[in-house]
C-alpha positions as CSV (number, residue, x, y, z in Angstrom):
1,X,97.1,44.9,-68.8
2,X,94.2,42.8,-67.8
3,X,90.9,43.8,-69.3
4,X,87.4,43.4,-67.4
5,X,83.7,43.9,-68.5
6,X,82.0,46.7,-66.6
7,X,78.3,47.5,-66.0
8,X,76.0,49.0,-68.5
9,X,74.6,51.9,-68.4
10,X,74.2,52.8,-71.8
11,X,74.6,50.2,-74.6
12,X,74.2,50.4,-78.4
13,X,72.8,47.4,-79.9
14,X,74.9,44.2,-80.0
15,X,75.6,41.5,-83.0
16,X,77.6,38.8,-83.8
17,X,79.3,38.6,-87.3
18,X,78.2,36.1,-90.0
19,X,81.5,35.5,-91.7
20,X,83.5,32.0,-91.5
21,X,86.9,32.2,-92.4
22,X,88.7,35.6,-93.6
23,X,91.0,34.4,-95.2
24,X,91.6,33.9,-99.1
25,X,90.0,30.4,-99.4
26,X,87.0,30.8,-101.9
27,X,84.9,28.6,-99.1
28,X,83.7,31.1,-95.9
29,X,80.0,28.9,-95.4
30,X,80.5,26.2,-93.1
31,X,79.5,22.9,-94.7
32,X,78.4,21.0,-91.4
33,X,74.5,21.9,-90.3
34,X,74.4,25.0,-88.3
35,X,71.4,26.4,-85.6
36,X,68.6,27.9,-87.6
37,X,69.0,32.1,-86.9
38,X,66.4,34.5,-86.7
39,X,65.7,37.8,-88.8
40,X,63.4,40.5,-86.9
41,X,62.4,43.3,-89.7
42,X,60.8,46.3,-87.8
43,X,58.8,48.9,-89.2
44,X,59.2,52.0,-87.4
45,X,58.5,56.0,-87.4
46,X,60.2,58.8,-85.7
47,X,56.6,60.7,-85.3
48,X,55.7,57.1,-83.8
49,X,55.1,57.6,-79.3
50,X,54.9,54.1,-79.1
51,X,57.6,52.5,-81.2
52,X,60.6,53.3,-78.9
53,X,58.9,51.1,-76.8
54,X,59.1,48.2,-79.7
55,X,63.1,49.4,-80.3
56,X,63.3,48.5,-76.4
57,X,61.8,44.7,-76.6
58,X,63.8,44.4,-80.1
59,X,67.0,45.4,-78.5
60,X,66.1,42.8,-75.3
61,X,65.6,40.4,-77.5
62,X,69.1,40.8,-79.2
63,X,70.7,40.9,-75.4
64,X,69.1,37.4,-75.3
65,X,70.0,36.1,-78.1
66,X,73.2,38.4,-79.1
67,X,74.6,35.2,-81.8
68,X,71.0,34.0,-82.9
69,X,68.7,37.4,-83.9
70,X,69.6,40.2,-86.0
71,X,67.4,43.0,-86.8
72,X,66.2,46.0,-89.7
73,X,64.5,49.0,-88.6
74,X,62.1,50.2,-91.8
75,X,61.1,53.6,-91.6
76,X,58.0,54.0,-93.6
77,X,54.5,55.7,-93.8
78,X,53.2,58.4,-92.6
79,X,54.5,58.6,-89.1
80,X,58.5,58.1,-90.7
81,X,57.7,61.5,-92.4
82,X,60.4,64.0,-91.1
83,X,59.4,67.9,-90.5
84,X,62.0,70.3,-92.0
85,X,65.4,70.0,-90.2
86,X,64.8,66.5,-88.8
87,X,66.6,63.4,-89.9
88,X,65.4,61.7,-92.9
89,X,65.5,57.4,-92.0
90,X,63.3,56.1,-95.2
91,X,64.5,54.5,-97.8
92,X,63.7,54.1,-101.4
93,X,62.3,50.4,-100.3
94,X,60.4,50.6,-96.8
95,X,56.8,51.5,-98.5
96,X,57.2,48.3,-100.5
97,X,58.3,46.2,-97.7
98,X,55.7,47.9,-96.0
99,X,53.4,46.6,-98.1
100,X,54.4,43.5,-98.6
101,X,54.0,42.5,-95.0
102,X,50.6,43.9,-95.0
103,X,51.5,46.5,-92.0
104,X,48.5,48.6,-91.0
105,X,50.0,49.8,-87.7
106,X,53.3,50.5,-86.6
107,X,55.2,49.6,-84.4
108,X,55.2,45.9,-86.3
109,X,57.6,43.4,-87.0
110,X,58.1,40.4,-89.4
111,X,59.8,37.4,-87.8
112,X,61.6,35.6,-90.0
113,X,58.6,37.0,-92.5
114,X,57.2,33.7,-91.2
115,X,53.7,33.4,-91.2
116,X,51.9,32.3,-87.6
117,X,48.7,30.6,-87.5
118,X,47.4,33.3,-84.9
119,X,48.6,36.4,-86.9
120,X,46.2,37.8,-89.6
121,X,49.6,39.0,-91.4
122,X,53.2,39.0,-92.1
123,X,53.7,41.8,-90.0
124,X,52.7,41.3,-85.8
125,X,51.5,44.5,-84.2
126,X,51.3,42.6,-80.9
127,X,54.8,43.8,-79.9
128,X,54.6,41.7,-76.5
129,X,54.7,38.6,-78.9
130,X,57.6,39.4,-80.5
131,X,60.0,37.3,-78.0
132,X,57.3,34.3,-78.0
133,X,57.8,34.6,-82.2
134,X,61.5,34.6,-82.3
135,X,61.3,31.7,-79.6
136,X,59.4,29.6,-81.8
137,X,61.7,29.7,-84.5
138,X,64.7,29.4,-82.6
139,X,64.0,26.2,-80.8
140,X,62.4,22.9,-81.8
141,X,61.1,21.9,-78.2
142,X,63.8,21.8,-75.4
143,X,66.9,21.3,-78.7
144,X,68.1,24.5,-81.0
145,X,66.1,24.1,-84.4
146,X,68.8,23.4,-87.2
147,X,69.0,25.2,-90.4
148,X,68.4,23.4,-94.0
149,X,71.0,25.9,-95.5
150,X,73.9,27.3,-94.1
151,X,74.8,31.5,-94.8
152,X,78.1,33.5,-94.6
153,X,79.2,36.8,-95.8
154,X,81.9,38.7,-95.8
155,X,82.2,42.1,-97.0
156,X,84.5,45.1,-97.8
157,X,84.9,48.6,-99.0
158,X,87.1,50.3,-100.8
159,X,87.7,53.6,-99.4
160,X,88.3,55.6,-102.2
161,X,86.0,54.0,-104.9
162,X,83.1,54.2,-101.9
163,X,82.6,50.6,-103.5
164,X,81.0,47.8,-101.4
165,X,81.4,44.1,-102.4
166,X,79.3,41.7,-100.6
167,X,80.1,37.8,-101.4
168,X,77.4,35.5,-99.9
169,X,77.4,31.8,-99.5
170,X,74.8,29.2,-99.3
171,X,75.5,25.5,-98.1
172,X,72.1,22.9,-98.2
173,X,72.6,20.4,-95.3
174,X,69.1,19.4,-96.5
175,X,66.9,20.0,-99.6
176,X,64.6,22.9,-100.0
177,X,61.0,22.5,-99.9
178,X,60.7,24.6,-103.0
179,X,62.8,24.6,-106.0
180,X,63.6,28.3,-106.2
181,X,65.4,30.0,-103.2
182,X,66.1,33.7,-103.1
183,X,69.0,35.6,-101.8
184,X,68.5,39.1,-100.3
185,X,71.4,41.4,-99.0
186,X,70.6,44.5,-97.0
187,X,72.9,47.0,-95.9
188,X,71.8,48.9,-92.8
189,X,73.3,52.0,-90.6
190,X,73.8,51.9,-87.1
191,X,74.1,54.8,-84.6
192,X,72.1,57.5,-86.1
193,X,71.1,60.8,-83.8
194,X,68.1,61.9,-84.8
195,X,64.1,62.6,-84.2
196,X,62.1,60.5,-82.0
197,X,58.7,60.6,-80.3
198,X,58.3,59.1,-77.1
199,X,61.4,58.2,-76.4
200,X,61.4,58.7,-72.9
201,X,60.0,54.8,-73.4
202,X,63.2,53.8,-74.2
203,X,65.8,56.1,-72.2
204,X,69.0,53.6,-73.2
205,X,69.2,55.4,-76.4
206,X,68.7,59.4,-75.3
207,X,71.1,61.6,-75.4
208,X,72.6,63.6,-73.2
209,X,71.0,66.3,-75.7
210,X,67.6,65.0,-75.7
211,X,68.5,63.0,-79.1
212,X,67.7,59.9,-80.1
213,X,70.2,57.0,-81.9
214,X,68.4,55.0,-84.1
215,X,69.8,52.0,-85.2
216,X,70.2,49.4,-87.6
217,X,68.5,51.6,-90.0
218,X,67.5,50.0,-93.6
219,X,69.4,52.0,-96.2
220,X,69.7,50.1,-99.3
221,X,68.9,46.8,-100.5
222,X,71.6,45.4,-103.1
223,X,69.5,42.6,-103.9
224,X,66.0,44.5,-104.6
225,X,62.8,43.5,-103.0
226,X,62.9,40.2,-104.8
227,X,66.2,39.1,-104.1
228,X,68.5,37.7,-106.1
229,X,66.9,33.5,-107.3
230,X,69.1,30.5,-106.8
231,X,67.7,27.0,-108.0
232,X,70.3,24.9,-107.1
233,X,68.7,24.0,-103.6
234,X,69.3,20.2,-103.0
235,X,70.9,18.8,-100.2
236,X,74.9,19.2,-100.9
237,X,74.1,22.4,-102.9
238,X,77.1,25.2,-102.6
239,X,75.9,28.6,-103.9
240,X,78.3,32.0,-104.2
241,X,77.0,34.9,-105.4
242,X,79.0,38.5,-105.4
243,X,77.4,42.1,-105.5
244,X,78.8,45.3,-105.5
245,X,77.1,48.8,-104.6
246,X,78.6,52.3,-105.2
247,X,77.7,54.0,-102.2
248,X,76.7,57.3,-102.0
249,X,77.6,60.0,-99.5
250,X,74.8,60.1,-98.4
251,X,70.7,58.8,-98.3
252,X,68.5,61.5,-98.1
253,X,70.8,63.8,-97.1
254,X,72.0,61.5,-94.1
255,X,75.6,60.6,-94.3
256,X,77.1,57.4,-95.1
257,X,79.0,56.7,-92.3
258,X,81.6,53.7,-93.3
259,X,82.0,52.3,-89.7
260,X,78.5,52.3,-89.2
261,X,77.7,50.1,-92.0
262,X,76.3,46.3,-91.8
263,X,75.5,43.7,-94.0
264,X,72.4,41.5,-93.2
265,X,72.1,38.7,-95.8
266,X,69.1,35.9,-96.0
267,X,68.0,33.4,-97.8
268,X,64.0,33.1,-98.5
269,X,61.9,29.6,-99.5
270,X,60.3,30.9,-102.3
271,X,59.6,34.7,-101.9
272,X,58.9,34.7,-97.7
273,X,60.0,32.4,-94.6
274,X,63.7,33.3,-94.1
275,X,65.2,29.8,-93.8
276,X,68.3,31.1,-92.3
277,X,70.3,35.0,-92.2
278,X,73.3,36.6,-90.9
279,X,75.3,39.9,-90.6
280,X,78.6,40.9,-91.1
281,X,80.7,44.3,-90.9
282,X,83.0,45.6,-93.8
283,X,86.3,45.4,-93.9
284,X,88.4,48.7,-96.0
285,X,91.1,48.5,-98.4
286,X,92.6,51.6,-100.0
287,X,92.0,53.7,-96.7
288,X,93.9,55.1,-94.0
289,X,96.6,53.5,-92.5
290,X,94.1,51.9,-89.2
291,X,90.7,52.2,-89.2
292,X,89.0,51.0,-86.1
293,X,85.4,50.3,-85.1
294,X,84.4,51.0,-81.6
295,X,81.5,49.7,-80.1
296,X,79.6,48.2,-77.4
297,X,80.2,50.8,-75.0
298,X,79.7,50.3,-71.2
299,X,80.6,53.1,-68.2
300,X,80.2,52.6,-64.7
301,X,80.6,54.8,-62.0
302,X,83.8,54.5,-59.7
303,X,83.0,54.7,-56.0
304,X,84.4,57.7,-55.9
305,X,83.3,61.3,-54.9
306,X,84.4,63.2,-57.8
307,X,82.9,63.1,-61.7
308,X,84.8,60.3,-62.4
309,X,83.4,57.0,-64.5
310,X,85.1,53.4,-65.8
311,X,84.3,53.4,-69.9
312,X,84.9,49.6,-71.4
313,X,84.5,49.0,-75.2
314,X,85.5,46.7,-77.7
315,X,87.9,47.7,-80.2
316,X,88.1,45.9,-83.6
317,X,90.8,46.5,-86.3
318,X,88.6,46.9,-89.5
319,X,91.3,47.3,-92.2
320,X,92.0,44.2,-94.8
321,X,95.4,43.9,-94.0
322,X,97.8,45.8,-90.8
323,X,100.8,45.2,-89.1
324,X,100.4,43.9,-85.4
325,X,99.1,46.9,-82.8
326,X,100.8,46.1,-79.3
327,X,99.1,49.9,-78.0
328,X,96.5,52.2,-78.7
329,X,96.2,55.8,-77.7
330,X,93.0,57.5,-76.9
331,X,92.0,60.6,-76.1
332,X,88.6,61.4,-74.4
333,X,87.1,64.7,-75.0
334,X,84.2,66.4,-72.9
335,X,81.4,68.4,-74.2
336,X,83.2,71.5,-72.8
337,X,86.7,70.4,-74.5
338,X,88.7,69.1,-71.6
339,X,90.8,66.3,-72.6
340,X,92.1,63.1,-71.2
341,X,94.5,60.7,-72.9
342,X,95.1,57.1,-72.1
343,X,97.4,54.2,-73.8
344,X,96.4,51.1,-73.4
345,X,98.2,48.0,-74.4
346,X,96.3,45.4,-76.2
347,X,98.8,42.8,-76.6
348,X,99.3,42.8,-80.3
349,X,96.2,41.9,-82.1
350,X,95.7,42.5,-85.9
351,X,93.2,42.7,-88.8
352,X,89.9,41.3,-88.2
353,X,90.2,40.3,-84.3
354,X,88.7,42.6,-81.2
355,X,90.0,43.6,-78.2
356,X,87.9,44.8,-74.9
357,X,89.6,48.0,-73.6
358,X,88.9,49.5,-70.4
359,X,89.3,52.9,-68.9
360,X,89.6,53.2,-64.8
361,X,89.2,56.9,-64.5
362,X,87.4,59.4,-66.8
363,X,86.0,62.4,-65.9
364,X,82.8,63.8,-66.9
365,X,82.0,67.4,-66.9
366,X,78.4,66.9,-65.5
367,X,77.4,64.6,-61.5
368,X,73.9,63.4,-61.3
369,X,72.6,63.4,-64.9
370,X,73.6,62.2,-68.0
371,X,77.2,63.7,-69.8
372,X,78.3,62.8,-72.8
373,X,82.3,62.2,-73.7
374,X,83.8,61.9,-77.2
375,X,86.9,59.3,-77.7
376,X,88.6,59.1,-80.4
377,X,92.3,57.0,-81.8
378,X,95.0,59.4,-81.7
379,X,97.5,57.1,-81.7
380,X,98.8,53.0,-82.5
381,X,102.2,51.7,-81.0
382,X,103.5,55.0,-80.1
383,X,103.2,56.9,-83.8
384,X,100.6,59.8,-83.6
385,X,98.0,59.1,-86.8
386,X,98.4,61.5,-89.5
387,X,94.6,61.1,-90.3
388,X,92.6,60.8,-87.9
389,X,88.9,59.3,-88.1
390,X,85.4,61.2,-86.5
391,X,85.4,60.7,-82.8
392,X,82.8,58.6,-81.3
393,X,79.9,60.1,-78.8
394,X,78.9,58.4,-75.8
395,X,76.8,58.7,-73.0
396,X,77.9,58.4,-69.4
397,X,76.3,59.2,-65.8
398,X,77.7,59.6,-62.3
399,X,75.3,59.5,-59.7
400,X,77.6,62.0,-57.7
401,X,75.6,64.5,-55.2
402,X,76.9,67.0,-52.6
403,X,75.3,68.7,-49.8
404,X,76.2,71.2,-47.2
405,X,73.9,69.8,-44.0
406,X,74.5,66.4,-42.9
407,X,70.8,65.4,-42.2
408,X,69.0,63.9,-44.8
409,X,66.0,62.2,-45.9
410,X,65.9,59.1,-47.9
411,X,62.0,58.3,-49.6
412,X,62.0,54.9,-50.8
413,X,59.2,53.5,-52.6
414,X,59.5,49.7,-53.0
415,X,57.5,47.1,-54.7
416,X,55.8,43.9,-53.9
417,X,58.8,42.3,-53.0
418,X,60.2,44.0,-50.4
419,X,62.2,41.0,-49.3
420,X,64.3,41.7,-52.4
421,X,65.7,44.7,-51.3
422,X,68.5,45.8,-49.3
423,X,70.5,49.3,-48.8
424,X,73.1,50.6,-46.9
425,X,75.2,53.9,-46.2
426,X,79.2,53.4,-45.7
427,X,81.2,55.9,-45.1
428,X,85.1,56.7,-46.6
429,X,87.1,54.9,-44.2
430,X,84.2,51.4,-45.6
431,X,82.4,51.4,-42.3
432,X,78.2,51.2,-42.6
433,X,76.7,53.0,-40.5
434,X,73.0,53.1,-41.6
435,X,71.7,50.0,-43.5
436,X,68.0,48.1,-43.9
437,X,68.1,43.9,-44.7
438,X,64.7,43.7,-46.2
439,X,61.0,45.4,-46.6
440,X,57.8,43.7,-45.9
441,X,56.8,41.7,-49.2
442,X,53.1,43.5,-50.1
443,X,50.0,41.5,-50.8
444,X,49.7,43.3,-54.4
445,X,52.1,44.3,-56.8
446,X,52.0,48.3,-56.2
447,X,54.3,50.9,-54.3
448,X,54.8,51.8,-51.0
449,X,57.0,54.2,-49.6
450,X,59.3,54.4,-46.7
451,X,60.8,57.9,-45.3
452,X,64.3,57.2,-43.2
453,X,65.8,59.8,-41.5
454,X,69.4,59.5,-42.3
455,X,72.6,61.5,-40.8
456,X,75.1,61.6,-43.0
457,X,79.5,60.9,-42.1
458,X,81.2,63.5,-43.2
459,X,83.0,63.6,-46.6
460,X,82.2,60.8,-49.0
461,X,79.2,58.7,-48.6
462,X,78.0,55.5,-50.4
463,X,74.8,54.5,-51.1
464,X,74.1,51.2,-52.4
465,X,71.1,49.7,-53.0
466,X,70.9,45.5,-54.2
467,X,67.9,44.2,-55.9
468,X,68.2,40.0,-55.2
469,X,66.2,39.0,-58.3
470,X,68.4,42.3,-60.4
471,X,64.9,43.6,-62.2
472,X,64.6,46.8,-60.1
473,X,61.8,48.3,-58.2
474,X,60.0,49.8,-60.9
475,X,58.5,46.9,-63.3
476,X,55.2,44.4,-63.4
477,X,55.1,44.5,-59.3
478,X,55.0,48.1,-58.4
479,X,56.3,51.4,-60.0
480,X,59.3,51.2,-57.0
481,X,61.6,55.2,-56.5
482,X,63.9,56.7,-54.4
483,X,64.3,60.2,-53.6
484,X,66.8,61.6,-51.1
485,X,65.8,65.4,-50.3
486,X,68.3,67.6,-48.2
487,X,67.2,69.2,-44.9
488,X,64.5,71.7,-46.5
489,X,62.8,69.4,-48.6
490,X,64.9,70.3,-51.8
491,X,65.8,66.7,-54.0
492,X,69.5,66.1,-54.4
493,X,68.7,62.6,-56.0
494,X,66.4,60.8,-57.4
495,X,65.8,57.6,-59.5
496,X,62.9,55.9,-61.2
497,X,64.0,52.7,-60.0
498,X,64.5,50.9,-63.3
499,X,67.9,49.5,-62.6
500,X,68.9,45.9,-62.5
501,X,70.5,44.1,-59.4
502,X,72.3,47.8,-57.9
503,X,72.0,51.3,-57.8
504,X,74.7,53.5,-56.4
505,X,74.9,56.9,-55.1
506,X,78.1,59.0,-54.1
507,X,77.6,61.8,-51.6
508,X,80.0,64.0,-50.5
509,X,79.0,66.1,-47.1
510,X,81.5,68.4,-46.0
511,X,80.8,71.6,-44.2
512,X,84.4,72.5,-45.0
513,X,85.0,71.6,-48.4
514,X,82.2,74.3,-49.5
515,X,84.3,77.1,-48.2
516,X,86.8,76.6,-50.6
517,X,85.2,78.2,-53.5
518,X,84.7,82.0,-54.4
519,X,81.4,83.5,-54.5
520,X,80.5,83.1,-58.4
521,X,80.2,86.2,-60.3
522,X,79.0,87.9,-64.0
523,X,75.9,85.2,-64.2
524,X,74.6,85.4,-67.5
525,X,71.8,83.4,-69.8
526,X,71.6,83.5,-73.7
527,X,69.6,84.1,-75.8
528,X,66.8,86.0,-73.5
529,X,64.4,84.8,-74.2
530,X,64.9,81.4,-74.9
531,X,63.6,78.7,-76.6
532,X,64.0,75.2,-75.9
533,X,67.7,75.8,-74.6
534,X,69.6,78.1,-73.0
535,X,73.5,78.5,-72.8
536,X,74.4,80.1,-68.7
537,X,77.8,81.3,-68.8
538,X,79.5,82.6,-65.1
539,X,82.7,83.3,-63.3
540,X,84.7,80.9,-60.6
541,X,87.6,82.4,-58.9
542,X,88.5,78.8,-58.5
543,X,87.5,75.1,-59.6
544,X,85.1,73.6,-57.8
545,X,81.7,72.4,-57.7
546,X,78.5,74.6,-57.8
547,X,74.9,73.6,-57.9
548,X,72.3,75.3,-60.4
549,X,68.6,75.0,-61.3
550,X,65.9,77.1,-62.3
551,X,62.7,78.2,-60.3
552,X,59.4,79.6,-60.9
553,X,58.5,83.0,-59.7
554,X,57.5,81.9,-56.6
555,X,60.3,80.0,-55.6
556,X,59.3,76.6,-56.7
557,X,62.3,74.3,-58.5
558,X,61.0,73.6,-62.1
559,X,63.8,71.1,-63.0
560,X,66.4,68.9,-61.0
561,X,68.9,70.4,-59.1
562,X,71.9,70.1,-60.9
563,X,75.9,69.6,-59.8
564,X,78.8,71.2,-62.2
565,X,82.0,70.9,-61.9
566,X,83.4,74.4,-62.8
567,X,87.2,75.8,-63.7
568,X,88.5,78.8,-62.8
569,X,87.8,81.7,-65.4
570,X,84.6,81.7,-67.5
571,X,82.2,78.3,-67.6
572,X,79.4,77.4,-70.0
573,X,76.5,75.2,-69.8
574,X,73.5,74.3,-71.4
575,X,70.8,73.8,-70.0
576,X,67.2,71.9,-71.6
577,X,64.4,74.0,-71.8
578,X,61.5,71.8,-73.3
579,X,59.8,70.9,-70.4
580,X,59.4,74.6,-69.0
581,X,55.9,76.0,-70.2
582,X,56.4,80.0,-71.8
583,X,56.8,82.2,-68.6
584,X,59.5,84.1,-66.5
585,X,61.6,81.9,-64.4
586,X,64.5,82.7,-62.3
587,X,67.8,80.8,-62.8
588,X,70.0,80.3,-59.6
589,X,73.7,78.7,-59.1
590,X,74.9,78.6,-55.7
591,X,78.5,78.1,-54.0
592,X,80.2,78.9,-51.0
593,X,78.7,82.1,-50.1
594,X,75.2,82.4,-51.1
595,X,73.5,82.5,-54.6
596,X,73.8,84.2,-57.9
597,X,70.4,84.8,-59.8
598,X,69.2,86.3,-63.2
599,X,65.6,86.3,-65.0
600,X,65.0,84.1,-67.8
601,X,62.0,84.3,-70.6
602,X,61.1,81.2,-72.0
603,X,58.9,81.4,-75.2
């Protein structure tokens, strides 16, 4: 089976390991002189509104430069303060780092804790620089800017001591400016849900439940805020240095979660100015049987009318030694418990090495907002696991819509650059039907809109919008959207316009199809009243898919109209509250023969 890379829409943060060879040779540095990398050290606060914005440019910044930047979130001061029942992301060192870089504001970052002749300290406020700053250091004019000392590391755990072992390496290809170097080794957490204001700045890592994953969060450092001195730093110099850390289960009460565990290891000129750094994943010993580490997610919608989405990812075998794996089951799990199971052959690959898996058809529960799907290993070259590990969440989105009349209208707001963008409708045999080659370009960078009157084929539609320079409508030259509202005004879709070279949109119209489905019966919403979320529970005499919302008293919709793809029997939903202001409210679902209503309280 031939594996491909699909689109993002939601992507955890990318790195590149730091080890060289993992083998048993005593030598993993590399000896010849290597590109100088980058270290990016944010500090951060989940009562911060302005620092998902700074996780944003930080995790740009590692989509640029994937091999040659690696980054710390510090949670400290005031603002990192959880309220009882949130998530807990200090550590026992972040006030001191803190400190250190002389932070007054946050978001900040230390680049490389390189000192710039424009900054008045370590630590740059001016998150807009941050690219410029990691530029600088990355490149010597038009060439890569070496490193004077080569870094590796390679790392491990064993799974029932909970003891890590970090060795690090150090290689001079030149001599050090200063005669004592220091070694630091932090281990960090990726891919923790939690707390976070403002995070609507940064919608990549929300949750289908409003949560936010943090990630590469400091958690200990096994080197203390000094590091670890070497004073052997002439040119030729080959330092090793081993530490070991029993991990907890947990740092302030927020579990240690093995597979989420990094290494970032640097060497310092004297007590600042990273000379060179690197990052590395453990590998287990005295475990199960496989572990495995999957990451970089990616889904895409298939141009399909139904719920269904392509998920990619890469796999990586992360035990010290395993027999070859020629297949993998997985099974995919949906927040209401349906589940889908897939083998997938990956062409026997072993310890240490990564494979990109891709799924062609998975179906969400949800159309036309985000889902979220658990996957999890259930089996390796046919053998079902006896112990299985925690299933990993991810978050998917089908822009998948449905209406009953087949005129439409579609509001598009472009930007300056109207000559960017194109659209078109096709219908299900591939035939367009109603398309547009370009907009005016506009004489400022601001939005205008554009109402087309659109008549829909009947059954399933496409909508596809292209973008020629792939930045979207909705950035420096004009907040750019798109609405399309159904024949009484009432949205079925809508987006902010933030997407890169395409945007599409499956619409099913189909007079027909509607009449399939039972009226829906025993509506019911708990608790009542409610508070910040509310679980809707009904009846379907048989599957299909209903619309549901809720309205004010006088009739106006309060939040999206929603699509669900229902079973027969009982279905359950929940539904997100926080934007409703304390009042009485009506919540509706609708199928084939009219509407079912009940009152809702919100406190």
């Amino acid at each position: 089976m031939k594996l491909k890379k699909v689109r993002s829409i939601f992507l955890l943060a990318a790195f590149a390991a730091c080890v060289g060879t993992l083998g048993a040779q005593d030598t993993i540095v590399d000896k010849t002189p290597q590109y100088r990398k980058v270290l990016m050290e944010e500090f951060t606060g989940i009562h911060c509104p302005n620092c998902p914005a700074g996780h944003k440019i930080a995790r740009e910044i590692g989509e640029l430069y994937p091999e040659d930047c690696f980054f710390v979130n510090i949670h400290a001061g005031t603002l990192a303060a959880p309220r009882t029942g949130e998530v807990d992301l200090r550590s026992a060192y972040g006030e001191a780092l803190a400190s250190r870089a002389d932070v007054t504001g946050i978001p900040s970052a230390e680049i490389s804790r390189h000192m710039f002749p424009a900054s008045m300290a370590l630590a740059i406020a001016d998150r807009g620089n941050w690219l410029n700053y990691v530029e600088e250091l990355l490149w010597n004019g038009d060439e890569r800017a070496t490193a004077s000392v080569n870094i590796a590391a390679r790392a491990g755990i064993d799974w029932r001591k909970r003891e890590l072992s970090v060795t690090v390496q150090l290689y001079y290809t030149e001599s050090s400016a200063e005669a004592q170097n220091y070694i630091h080794v932090m281990l960090v957490q990726d891919n923790i849900k939690g707390t976070q204001d403002g995070s609507e700045l940064n919608p990549l890592q929300v949750l289908s439940d409003g949560s936010y994953m943090h990630l590469h969060v400091l958690r200990d450092l096994l080197t203390g805020i000094e590091g670890d001195v070497v004073e052997t730093t002439t040119q030729g110099s080959f330092v090793s240095r081993t530490y070991t850390l029993e991990l907890p289960e947990d740092y302030r009460y927020v579990p240690v979660d093995f597979l989420q565990l990094q290494v970032v290891a640097f060497v310092t000129e004297s007590e600042l100015e990273v000379l060179n750094v690197c990052r590395t994943e453990p590998m287990f010993s005295n475990g199960p049987e496989y572990v495995f580490q999957m990451k970089n997610f990616e889904t895409a919608a298939q141009t399909t009318c139904n719920n269904a989405v392509r998920v990619g990812f890469d796999l990586e075998s992360r035990n010290s030694e395993t027999d070859r794996i020629e297949n993998v089951s997985f099974v995919f799990r949906t927040a209401r418990g349906e589940e889908q199971e897939f083998t997938v052959a990956t062409e026997g690959f072993a310890t240490g090495s990564m494979v990109r898996v891709e799924i062609p058809s998975v179906l969400l529960d949800k159309a036309g907002q985000k889902d979220s799907l658990q996957v999890q290993v259930k089996a390796v070259n046919g053998e079902t696991l006896s112990l299985l590990q925690d299933p990993v969440t991810i978050v998917a989105h089908k822009d998948y819509y449905i209406v009953n009349d087949a005129e439409v209208s579609l509001n598009f707001w472009q930007d300056r650059w109207g000559s960017e963008i194109s659209w078109s409708f096709t219908d299900e045999n591939g035939q367009v039907y109603e398309k547009l080659d370009a907009y005016p370009d506009l004489d400022v960078s601001e939005a205008e809109k554009h109402t087309h009157d659109i008549s829909l084929a009947q059954g399933c539609n496409t909508f596809v919008v292209h973008d020629l320079a792939k930045d979207g409508i909705n950035n420096v030259s004009g907040e750019g959207h798109i609405e399309l509202l159904d024949k009484n005004g009432n949205r079925v879709a809508f987006n902010d316009g933030t997407y890169t070279d395409s945007l599409v949109w499956m619409i099913t119209y189909s007079p027909v199809a509607v009449q399939k489905f039972e009226n829906i019966s025993q509506l019911r919403v708990y608790p009542n009243p409610a508070y910040e979320t509310a679980e809707l529970s009904f009846t379907l005499a048989h599957s299909g898919i209903v619309r549901y919302g809720i309205r004010s008293v006088d009739g106006r919709e309060q939040l999206p109209v929603c699509h669900f793809s229902g079973m027969a029997g009982t279905n359950r939903l929940t539904v997100s509250l926080r934007s409703l202001s304390a009042g009485l409210y009506i919540v509706w679902i609708s199928g084939d023969k009219g509407e079912s209503t009940v009152k809702l309280v919100v406190r």
